[in-house]
C-alpha positions in Angstrom: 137.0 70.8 83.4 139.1 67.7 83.3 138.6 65.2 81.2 138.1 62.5 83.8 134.9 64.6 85.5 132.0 62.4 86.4 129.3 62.4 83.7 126.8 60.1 85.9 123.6 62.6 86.5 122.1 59.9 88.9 119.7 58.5 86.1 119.4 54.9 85.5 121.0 53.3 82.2 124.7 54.1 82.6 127.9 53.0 83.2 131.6 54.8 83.7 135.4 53.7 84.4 138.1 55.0 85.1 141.3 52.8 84.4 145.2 53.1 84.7 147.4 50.4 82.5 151.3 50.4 82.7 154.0 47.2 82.4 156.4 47.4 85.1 160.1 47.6 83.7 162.1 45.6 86.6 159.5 42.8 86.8 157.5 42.7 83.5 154.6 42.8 84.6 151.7 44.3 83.5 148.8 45.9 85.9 145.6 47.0 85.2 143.4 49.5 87.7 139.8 50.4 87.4 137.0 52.4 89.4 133.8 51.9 87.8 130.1 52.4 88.5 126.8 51.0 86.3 123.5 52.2 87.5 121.0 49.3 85.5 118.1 50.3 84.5 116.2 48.6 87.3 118.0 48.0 90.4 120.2 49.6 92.3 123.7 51.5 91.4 126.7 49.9 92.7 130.7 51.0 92.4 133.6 48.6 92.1 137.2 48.6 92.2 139.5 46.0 90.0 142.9 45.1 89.7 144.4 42.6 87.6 147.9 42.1 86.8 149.6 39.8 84.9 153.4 38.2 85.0 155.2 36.9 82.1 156.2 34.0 84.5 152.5 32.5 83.8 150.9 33.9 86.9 147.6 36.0 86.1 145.2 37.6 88.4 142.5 39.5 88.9 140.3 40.8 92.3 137.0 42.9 91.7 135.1 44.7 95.1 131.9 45.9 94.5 130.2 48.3 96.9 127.0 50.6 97.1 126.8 53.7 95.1 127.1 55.7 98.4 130.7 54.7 98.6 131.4 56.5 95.4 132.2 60.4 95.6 133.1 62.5 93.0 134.6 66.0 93.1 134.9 68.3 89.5 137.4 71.2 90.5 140.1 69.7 91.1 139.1 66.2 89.6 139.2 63.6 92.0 136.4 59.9 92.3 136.8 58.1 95.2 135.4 54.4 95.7 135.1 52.8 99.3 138.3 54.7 100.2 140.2 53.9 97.2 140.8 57.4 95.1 141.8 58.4 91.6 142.6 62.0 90.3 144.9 64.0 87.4 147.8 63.0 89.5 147.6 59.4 90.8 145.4 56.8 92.1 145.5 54.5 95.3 143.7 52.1 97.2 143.6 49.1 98.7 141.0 45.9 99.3 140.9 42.4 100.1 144.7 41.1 99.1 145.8 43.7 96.6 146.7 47.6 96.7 148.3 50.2 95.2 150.2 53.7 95.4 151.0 55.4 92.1 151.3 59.1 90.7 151.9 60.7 87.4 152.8 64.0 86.0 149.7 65.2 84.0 150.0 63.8 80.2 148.6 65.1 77.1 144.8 64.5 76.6 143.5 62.5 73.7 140.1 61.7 72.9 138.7 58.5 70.6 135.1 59.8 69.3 135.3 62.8 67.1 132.8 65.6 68.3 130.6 65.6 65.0 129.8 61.9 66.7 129.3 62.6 69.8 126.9 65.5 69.2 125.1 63.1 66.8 124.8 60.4 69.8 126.3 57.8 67.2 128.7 56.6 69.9 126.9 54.6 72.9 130.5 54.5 74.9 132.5 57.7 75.4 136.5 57.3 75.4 138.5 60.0 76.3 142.7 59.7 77.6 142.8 62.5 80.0 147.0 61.7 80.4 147.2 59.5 77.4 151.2 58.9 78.0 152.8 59.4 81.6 155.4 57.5 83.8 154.4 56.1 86.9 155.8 55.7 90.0 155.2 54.2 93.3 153.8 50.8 94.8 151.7 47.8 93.6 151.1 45.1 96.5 149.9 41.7 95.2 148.9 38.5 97.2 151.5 36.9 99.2 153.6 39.5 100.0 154.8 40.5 96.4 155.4 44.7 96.2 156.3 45.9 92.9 158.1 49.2 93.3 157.2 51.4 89.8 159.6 53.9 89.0 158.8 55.4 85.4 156.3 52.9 84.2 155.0 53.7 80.6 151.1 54.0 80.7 148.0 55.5 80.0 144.9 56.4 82.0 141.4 56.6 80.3 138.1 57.6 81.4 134.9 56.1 79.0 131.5 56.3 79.9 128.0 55.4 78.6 124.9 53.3 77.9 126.2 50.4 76.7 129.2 48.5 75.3 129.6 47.6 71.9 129.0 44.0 71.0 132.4 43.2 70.7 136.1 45.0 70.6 139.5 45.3 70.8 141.8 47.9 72.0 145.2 48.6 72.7 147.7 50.8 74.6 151.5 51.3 74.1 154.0 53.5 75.3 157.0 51.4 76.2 158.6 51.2 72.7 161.8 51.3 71.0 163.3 51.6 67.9 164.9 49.3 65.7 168.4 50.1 67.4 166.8 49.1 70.7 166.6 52.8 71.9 163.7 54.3 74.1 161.1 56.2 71.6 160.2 59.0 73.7 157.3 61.1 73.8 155.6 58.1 72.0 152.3 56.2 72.0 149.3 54.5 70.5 146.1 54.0 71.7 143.1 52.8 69.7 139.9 51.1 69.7 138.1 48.9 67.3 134.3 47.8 67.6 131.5 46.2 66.2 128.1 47.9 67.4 124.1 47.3 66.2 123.1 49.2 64.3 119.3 48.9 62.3 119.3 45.6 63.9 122.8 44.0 62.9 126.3 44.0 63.8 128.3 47.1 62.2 131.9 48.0 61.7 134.5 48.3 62.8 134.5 52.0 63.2 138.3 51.9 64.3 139.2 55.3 66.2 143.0 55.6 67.0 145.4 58.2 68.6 148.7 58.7 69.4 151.6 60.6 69.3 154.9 59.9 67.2 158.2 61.8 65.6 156.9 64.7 68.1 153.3 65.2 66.4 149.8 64.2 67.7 147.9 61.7 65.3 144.3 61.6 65.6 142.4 59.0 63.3 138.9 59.4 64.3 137.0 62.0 61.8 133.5 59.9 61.1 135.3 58.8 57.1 138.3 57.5 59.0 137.2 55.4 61.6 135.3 53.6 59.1 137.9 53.3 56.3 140.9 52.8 58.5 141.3 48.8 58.6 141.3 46.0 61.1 140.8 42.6 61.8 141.0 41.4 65.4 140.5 38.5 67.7 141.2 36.8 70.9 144.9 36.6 70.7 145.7 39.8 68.3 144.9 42.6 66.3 146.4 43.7 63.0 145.5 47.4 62.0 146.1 51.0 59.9 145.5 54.2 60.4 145.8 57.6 58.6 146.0 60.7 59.7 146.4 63.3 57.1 149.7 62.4 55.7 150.7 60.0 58.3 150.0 55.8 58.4 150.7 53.7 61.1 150.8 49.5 61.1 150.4 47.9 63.6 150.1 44.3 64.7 149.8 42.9 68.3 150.1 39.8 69.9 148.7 38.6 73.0 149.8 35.3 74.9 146.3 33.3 75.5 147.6 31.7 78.7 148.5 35.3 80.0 144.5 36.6 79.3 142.6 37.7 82.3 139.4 36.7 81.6 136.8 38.9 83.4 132.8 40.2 83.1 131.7 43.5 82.3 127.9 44.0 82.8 125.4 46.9 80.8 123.1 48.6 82.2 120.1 47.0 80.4 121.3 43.7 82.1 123.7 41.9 79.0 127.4 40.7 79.9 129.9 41.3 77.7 132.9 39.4 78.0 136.4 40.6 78.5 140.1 39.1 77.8 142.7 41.4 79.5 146.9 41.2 79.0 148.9 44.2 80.0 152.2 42.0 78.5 151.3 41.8 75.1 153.5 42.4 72.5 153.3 45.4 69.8 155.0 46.0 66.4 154.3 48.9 64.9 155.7 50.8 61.5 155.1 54.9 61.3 155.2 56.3 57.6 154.7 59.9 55.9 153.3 60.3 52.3 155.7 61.4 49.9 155.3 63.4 46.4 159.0 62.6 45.3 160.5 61.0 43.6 156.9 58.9 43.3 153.7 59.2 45.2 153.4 57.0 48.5 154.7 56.1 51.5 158.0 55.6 53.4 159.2 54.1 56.2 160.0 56.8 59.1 160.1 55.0 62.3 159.9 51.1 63.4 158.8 50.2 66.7 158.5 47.7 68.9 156.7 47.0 72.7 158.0 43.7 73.4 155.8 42.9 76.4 155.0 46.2 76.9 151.6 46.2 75.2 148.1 46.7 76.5 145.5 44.7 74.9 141.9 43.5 75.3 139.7 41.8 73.2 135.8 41.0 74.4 132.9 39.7 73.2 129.1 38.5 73.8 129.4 35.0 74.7 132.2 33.8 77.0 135.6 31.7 75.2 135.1 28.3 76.3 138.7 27.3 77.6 139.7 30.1 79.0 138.4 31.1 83.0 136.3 34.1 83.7 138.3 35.3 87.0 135.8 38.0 87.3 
């Protein structure tokens, strides 16, 4: 079954997405797509669709279309959700509504998934994150307001499924897959994508538990047994994120920058009724430094690959109450 099936058994007290993040090469600019549903736990379900894109120009936007849960269909074998006519599957995603649409397709990618399954038997985690293609190129159309088409041809980007009860109380995360070495060449076959959240726990804030995968020198890296998430380290904010993570003999450093006045700035709700507050940029900027443990001629670790996204990074940070300055577009 593919990662991306529907886990919504049409009980109240959940909430799912389906998202797509890529930069554009040509024009630099970053877009982010989303098909999500939250059934409260009183009310009524509803589905939306998002898109919010971002141009290194200074021009950030974002459009959100919510609809009844009737408009949302969901088929298992082969995968495909579709929202008020707007469609997502293993091989591409398009839609269209109020001023902005889009037409894009992928070769399936490699799956990846964040929460270790000792945690998710355990029910530790309250959100699910899974990358069904965690590193594709994607091609086709994006049409913003006034007339602007962006025409993606080989697009570095991810696409994500996460699903649950509620989000945590506050986050980062980031995606990269547009990098290049210190010579400037493309690093191919190479990504990271992690997450790094506080969550309540015995009433207070714990964490971060700090989950990361990826792929580099041609070898999956998964950082997310239940000792590493806690131990690997992070410190994150509005405008950035430093972290490390190991897996096995392999560390990765990484810190990323996002420009504030390039933040889309938009509302996530939970199914018990709390907003969580979200600050979105598809152009951020990502340098990261891959090294392998050594045993000669000392112990530790050496350099093996440094990378940079300049740009090309995908990066959110949210939290519980909204950042005065900065407009809520959603």
């Amino acid at each position: 079954m593919s990662r991306n099936a529907l886990q919504w058994d049409g009980s109240p007290g959940h909430y799912e997405v389906w998202y797509l993040t890529f930069t554009d090469p040509a024009s630099g600019v970053g877009a982010w797509i989303r098909l999500t549903m939250v059934a409260p736990v009183a009310g009524d379900a509803t589905c939306s669709l998002w898109l919010a894109a971002m141009d290194p120009a200074g021009e950030v936007l974002a459009r959100k279309a919510t609809r009844p849960i009737g408009e949302l269909h969901a088929e298992a074998d082969p995968f495909r959700v579709t929202i008020a006519g707007a469609h997502l599957d293993d091989r591409g995603t398009a839609g269209r509504f109020e001023d902005v649409a889009w037409d894009l397709h992928w070769t399936p990618g490699r799956p990846y998934d964040h929460v270790h399954p000792l945690l998710r038997r355990a029910r530790v985690a309250r959100t699910i994150l899974t990358l069904p293609h965690g590193d594709v190129a994607v091609h086709g159309t994006v049409d913003l307001p006034n007339g602007r088409r962006l025409q993606v041809d080989g697009a570095r980007g991810g696409q994500a499924h996460l699903f649950g009860a509620k989000h945590a109380s506050s986050w980062a995360w980031v995606h990269a897959g547009d990098l290049v070495d210190r010579d400037g060449a493309p690093a191919a076959d190479t990504f990271v994508d992690g997450v790094s959240v506080f969550a309540p726990r015995f009433g207070r804030d714990r964490g971060p538990s700090t989950p990361v995968v990826g792929r580099f020198l041609g070898e999956d890296f998964a950082s997310t047994s239940p000792a590493r998430v806690f131990a690997n380290r992070s410190h994150f904010g509005l405008v950035g994120w430093d972290l490390e993570a190991i897996d096995g003999a392999r560390r990765i450093v990484a810190h990323v920058a996002a420009d504030r006045d390039l933040l889309a700035g938009v509302t996530y709700h939970d199914p018990d009724g709390d907003l969580a507050y979200c600050y979105n940029s598809e152009v951020a900027t990502i340098h990261l430094s891959v090294f392998d443990r050594v045993r000669r001629p000392r112990p530790g670790w050496i350099l093996r690959q440094a990378l940079t996204g300049d740009g090309r990074a995908h990066f959110e940070y949210a939290q519980r109450e909204p950042v005065p300055g900065l407009a809520l577009l959603v």
